[in-house]
Every structure is written in structure tokens, then in C-alpha cells.
N, C-alpha and C positions, 0 to 999 in steps of 0.2 A: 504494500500500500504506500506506505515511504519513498520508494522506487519510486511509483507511477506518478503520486503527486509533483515529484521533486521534477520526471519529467515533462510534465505539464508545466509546471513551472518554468523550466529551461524553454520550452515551447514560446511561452507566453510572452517570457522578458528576455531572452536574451537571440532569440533563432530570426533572426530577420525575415518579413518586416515586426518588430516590436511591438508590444503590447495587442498584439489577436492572435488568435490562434490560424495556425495553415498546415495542409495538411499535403505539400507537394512531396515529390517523389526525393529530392532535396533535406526538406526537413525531417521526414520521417528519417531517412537514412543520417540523421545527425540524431534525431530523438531514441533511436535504436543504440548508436556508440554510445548516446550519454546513458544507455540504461544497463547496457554491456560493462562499463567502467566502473559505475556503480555497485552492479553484483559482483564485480571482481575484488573492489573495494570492501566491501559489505564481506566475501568468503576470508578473503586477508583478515582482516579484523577480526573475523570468528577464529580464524587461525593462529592468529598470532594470542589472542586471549586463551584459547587452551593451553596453546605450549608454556605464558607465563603461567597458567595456574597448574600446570604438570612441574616444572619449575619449581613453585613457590611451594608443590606438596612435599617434594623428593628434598628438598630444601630442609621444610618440617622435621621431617623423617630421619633425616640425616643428626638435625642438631639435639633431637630427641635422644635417637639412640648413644651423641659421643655427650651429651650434659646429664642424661639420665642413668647412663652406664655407671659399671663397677669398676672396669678398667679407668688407669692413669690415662692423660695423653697430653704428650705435652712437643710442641711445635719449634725446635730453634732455627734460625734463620743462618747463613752463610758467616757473615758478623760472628755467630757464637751466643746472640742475642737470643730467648726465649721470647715468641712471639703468641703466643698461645698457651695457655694449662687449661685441661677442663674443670669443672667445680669439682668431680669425684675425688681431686688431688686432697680436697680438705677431711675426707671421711679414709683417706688412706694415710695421708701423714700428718693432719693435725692444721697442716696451713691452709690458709683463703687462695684462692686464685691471684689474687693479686697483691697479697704477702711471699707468694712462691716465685712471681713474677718480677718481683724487687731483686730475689735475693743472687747474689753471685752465682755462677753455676758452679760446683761441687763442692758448695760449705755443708753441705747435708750428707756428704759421703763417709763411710770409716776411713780414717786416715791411712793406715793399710792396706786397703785395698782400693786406693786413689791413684797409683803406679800404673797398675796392670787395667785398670777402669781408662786413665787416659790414655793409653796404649793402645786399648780396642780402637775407642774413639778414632785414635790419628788414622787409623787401617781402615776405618769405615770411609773417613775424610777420602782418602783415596779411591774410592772403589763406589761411582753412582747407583743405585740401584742395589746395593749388596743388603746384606740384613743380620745383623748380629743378634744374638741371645745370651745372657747371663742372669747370674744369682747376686746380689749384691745388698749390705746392710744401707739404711740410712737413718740417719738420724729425727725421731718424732717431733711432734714440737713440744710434747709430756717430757720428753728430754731420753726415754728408752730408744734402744735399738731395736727396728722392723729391717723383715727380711724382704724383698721384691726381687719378684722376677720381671725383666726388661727383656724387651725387643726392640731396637732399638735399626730402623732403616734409612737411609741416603736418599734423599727424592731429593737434593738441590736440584739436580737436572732436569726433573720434571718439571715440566713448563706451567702445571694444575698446582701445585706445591710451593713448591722453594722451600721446600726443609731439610730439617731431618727430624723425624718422624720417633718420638719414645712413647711404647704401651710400657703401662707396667700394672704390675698388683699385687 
């Protein structure tokens, strides 16, 4: 209905001669393109609205599953900078997201095992895409030692990313 009006409209004001309506072989074939652009306009837009709302679910979905999870995850940047912790880091080691996000990287590690921890680290530096696993203590913020298991992967190269990627729990 939208359509039709609008080309009657287009008819009326703007298809020469202005302001009547005419219905030569001319004008229809121009009231035809304008009703052709229109519903091609009109499927775009339905288009493009599904895909942001497919988008905006998978979106949902995603931040559900890494804020509402039990796993660690925490995002550092090329820098060596923490760009990300999810909120689960406060129900596994005591801190806020943005108390963990302050603090230097490996003030929270056993000092003994801060050697062979940056170790890994350098070798992962090397290797895009690679994926390491260990066992390692850290320090609570009750001030005890908890034991986590890390995963810890290379995505700088990923173009989606730019990190490197630590689950832990």
C-alpha cells in the first residue's frame, strides 16, 4: 500500500507534466522503476534488519555465556597490557574485574614458579596460533594459595582478536 501510494505520489509531483496525473507509455514505465527501487529498497531493509538482529542475538549469547561462565578469561593485548577479564575472575580469585585489570601482570603468581611460567609465555610469544596448558598457584585476594588450570593461546594474529587468549579455573 506504501509502494502504491508513494507511486502515485511520484506520478503526481514529480513525472512531468506536474501536478495530474498521466498515464502514457513514458510515465508508467518510470512509475514501474520507481516501484521496482522501492521493493528492492523495502527487501534491503528487511535484510539488513534480520542480519543486525541475528547479530545482536549471537552477540547476547556470546556475552552470556563468557560473563555468566565459571571459567577465567582474560584478554592481553601485544603491549602485554590486559584488555579484558570477565567478572567470573572475582568468584575464582577474590578480585573485581577491574581490580585485576589495575594490577601488574604476575604479582598474583608463586614466586617459584614465575621462571618457568614466563618461559612458557616467551614460546607462546613466538608461535601465532599455538596453545599452551599448565597447572599453576596464585595468589587469592583472602591472601591463600588457589591452584588453576590455564590455557592459555596466541590469537595476536588473528585479525577477530589481537590477543592472547587465558581460560582458566
Amino acid at each position: 500500500v506504501a509502494i502504491t501510494l508513494s507511486a502515485l505520489a511520484a506520478n503526481y509531483f514529480f513525472i512531468l507534466p506536474k501536478n495530474e496525473f498521466s498515464f502514457s507509455g513514458v510515465v508508467i514505465y518510470k512509475t514501474a522503476v520507481f516501484l521496482g527501487e522501492s521493493v528492492f529498497i523495502i527487501l534491503l531493509s528487511v535484510t539488513i534488519m534480520s542480519a543486525y538482529r541475528r547479530v545482536n542475538q549471537v552477540q547476547t549469547l556470546f556475552r552470556a555465556m563468557i560473563e555468566k561462565g565459571s571459567e577465567g578469561i582474560v584478554l592481553t593485548n601485544r603491549e602485554g597490557k590486559r584488555v579484558y577479564v570477565s567478572p567470573s575472575i572475582e568468584r575464582i580469585i577474590g578480585y573485581t574485574a577491574e581490580e585485576f585489570l589495575a594490577m601488574k601482570p604476575w604479582v598474583l603468581a608463586a614466586p617459584e614458579e614465575l621462571p618457568e611460567m614466563k618461559a612458557r609465555m616467551e614460546e607462546l610469544l613466538e608461535h601465532p596460533g599455538q596453545n599452551i596448558s599448565f597447572i599453576h598457584r596464585m595468589r587469592h585476594k583472602d591472601g591463600r594459595w588457589i591452584w588453576l588450570e590455564n590455557s592459555i593461546t596466541n590469537l595476536l594474529d588473528d585479525e577477530s582478536v589481537r590477543a592472547i587468549v587465558a581460560n582458566f579455573y
